[in-house]
C-alpha positions as CSV (number, residue, x, y, z in Angstrom):
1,X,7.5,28.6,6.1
2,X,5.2,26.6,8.1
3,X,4.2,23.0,7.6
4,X,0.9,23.8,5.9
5,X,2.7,26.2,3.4
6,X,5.9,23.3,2.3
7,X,3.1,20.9,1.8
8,X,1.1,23.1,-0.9
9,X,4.5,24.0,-2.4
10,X,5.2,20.6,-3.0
11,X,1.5,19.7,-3.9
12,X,2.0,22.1,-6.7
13,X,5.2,20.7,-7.6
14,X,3.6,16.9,-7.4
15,X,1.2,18.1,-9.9
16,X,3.2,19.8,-12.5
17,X,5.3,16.8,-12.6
18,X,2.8,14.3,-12.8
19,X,1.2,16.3,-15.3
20,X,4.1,15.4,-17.8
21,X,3.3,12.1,-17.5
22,X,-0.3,12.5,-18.2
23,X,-1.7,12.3,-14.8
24,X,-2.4,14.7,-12.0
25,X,-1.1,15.4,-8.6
26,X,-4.7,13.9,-7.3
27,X,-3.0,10.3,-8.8
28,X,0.0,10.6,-6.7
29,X,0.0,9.5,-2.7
30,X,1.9,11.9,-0.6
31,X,3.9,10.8,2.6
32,X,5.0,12.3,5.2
33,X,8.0,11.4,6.6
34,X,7.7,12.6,10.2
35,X,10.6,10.9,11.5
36,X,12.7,13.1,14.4
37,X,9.5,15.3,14.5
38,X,6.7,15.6,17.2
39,X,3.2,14.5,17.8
40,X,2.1,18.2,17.2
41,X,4.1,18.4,13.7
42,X,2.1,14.9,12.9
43,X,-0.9,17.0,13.6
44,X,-0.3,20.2,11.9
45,X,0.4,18.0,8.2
46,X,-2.4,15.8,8.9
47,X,-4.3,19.4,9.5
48,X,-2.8,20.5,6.1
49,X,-4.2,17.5,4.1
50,X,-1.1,15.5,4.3
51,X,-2.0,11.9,2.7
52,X,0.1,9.4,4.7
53,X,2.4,9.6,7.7
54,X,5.6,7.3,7.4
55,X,7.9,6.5,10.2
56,X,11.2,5.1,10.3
57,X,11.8,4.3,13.6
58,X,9.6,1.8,15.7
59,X,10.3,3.2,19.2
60,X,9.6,6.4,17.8
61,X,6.5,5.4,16.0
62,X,5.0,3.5,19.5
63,X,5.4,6.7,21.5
64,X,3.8,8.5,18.8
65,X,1.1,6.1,18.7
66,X,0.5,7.0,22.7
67,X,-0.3,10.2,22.2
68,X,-2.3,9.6,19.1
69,X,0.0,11.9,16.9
70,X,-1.4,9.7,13.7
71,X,-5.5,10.2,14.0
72,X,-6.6,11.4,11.2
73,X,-4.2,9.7,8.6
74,X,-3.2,6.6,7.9
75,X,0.2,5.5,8.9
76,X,3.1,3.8,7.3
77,X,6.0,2.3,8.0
78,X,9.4,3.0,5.8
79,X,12.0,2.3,7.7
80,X,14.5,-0.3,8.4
81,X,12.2,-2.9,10.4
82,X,14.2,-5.8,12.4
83,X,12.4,-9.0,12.9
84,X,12.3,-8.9,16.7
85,X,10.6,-5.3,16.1
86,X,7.9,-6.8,13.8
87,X,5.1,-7.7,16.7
88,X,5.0,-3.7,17.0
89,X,4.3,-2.8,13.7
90,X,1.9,-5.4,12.4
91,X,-1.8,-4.1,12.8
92,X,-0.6,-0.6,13.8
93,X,0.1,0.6,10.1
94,X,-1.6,0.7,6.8
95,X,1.6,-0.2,5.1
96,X,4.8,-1.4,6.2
97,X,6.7,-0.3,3.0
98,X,9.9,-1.5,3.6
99,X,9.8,-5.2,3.4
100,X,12.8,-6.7,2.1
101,X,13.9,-10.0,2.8
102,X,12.2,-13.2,2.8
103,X,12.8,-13.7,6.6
104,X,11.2,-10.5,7.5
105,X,8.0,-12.0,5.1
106,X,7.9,-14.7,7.0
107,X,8.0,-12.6,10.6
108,X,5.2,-10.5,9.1
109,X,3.1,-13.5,8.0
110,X,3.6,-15.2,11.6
111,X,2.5,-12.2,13.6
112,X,-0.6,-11.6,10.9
113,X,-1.9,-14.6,11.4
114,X,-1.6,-14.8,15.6
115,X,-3.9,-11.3,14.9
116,X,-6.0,-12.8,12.3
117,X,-5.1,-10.0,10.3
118,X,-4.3,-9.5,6.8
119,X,-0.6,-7.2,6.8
120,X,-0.3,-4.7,3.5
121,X,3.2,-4.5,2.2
122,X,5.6,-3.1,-0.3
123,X,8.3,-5.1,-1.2
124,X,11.6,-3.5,-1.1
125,X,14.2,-3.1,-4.1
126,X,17.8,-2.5,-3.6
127,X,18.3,-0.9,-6.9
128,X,21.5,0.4,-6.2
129,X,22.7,-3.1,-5.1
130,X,24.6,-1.6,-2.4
131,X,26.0,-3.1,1.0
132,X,24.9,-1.2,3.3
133,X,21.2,-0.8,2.4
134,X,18.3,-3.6,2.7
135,X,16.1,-4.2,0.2
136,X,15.6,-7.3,-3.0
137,X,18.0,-7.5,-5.2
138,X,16.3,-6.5,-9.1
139,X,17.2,-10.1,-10.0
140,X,15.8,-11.4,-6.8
141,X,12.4,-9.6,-6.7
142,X,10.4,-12.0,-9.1
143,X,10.9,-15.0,-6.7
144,X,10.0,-13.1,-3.6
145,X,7.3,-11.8,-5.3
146,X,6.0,-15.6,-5.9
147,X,6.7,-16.4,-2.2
148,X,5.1,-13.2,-0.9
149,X,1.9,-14.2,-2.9
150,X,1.9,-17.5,-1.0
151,X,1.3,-15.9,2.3
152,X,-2.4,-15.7,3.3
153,X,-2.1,-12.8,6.0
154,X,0.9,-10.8,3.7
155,X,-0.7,-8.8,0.6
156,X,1.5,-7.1,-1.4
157,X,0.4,-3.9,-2.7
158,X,3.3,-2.4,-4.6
159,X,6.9,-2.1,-4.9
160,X,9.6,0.6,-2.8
161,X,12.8,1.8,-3.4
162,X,15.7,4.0,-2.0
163,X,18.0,4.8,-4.6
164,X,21.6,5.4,-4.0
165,X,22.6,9.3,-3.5
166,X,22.6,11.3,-6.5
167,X,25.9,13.0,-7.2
168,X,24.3,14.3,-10.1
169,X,21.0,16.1,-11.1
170,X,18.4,14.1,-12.2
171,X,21.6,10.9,-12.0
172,X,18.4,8.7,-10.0
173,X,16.3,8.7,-12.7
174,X,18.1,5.6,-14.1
175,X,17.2,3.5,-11.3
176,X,13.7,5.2,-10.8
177,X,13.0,4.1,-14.4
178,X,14.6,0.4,-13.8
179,X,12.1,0.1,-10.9
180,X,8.9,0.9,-12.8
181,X,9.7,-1.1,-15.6
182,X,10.0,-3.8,-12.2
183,X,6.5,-3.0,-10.8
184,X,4.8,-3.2,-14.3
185,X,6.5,-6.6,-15.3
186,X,5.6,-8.5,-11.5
187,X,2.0,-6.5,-11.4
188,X,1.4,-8.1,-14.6
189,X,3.0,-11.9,-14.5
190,X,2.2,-12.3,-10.9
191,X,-0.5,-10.2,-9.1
192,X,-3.0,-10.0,-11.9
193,X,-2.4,-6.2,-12.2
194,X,-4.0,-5.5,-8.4
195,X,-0.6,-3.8,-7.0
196,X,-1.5,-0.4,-6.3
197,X,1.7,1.8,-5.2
198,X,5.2,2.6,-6.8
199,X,6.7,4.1,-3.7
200,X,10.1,6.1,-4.7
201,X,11.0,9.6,-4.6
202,X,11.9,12.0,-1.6
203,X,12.6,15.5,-0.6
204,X,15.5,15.7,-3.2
205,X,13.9,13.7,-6.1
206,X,10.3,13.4,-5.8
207,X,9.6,15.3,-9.2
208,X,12.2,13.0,-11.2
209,X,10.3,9.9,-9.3
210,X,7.4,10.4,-10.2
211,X,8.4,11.5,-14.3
212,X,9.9,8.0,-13.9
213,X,6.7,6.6,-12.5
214,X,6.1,7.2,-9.1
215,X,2.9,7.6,-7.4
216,X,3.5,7.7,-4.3
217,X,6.6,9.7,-2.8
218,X,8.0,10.0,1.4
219,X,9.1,13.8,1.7
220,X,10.3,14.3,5.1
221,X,12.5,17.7,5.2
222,X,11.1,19.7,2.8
223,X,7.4,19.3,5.2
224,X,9.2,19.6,8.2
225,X,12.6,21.2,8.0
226,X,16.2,19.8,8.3
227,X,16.6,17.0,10.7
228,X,19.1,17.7,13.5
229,X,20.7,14.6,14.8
230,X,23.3,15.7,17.2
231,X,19.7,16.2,19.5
């Protein structure tokens, strides 16, 4: 099927799930993950009605950028982001979702401010509390919350996670769950209820995300097709 056709598949899928929970798929932010994928993919979901394009990789992202791959949606960032990487990616997206440490907070705030710029961010949970992925620690996220709200060019407009990888059907929906009961506690005890954007769910699991709570989900292969590293 062609780009235009796996995005209305999964638009009617957004919607039936988000009907369960008494919203419609019109209350739920779709992503594009366009990551290993061309300028003129970019341009045939941004064609389709795609609400967001999310890149993982910076170098990627900047060659994208040259050829204006992005016009006509806003962009995000929801990758991995290194600290010496940051000056690339502040001012050039709408969101940089993946924000989670309090050094990469502070790289973010530094390189706002030499913009005069305020940054949008998610912070980023590590629900799975596993090694090898970045991300706040549950127990953590209150107190980088606090310090995130202390930044004057850094405002936090909702929480992200990447859960661990389901063995199980529907085995995510734990952490999904743990995470929105996260966002609703820190939206209300420390941004006044203004946080906008649960981002969790992808190709695999957006429907369970967004029963859990989601509004906002990054589907990369089932828009564009399998990814093929070995390239």
């Amino acid at each position: 099927m062609s780009i235009a056709e796996n995005i209305a598949v999964i638009r009617q899928k957004i919607d039936a799930a988000a009907r369960e929970t008494g919203r419609t798929g019109a209350d739920i932010t779709l992503v594009g993950a366009s990551k290993m994928n061309d300028a003129a993919a970019c341009r045939q979901a941004i064609a389709a009605g795609i609400d967001v394009l999310g890149e993982n990789r910076v170098q990627e992202m900047t060659a994208k950028l040259a050829e204006n791959a992005y016009d006509g949606a806003p962009l995000h960032f929801i990758g991995h982001l290194q600290r010496n990487k940051v000056k690339q990616v502040v001012g050039k997206v709408a969101i940089i979702e993946s924000v989670g440490s309090t050094e990469l907070l502070q790289e973010i705030e530094k390189q706002a401010a030499k913009l005069e710029l305020v940054q949008d961010v998610l912070l980023e949970v590590n629900i799975g509390g596993e090694e090898a992925k970045s991300g706040f620690a549950p127990e953590a996220l209150h107190e980088a919350a606090e310090f995130a709200r202390t930044l004057p060019h850094i405002r936090v407009r909702g929480l992200m996670t990447i859960p661990p990888v389901e063995t199980e059907p529907h085995e995510n929906m734990v952490h999904f769950r743990k995470v929105h009961a996260l966002y609703v506690d820190i939206n209300a005890k420390i941004y006044d209820n203004e946080m906008e954007y649960i981002s969790m769910g992808m190709s695999g699991d957006f429907e369970d995300a967004i029963r859990a709570g989601s509004n906002m989900v990054r589907v990369g292969t089932a828009i564009f097709g399998q990814r093929y590293y070995t390239k």
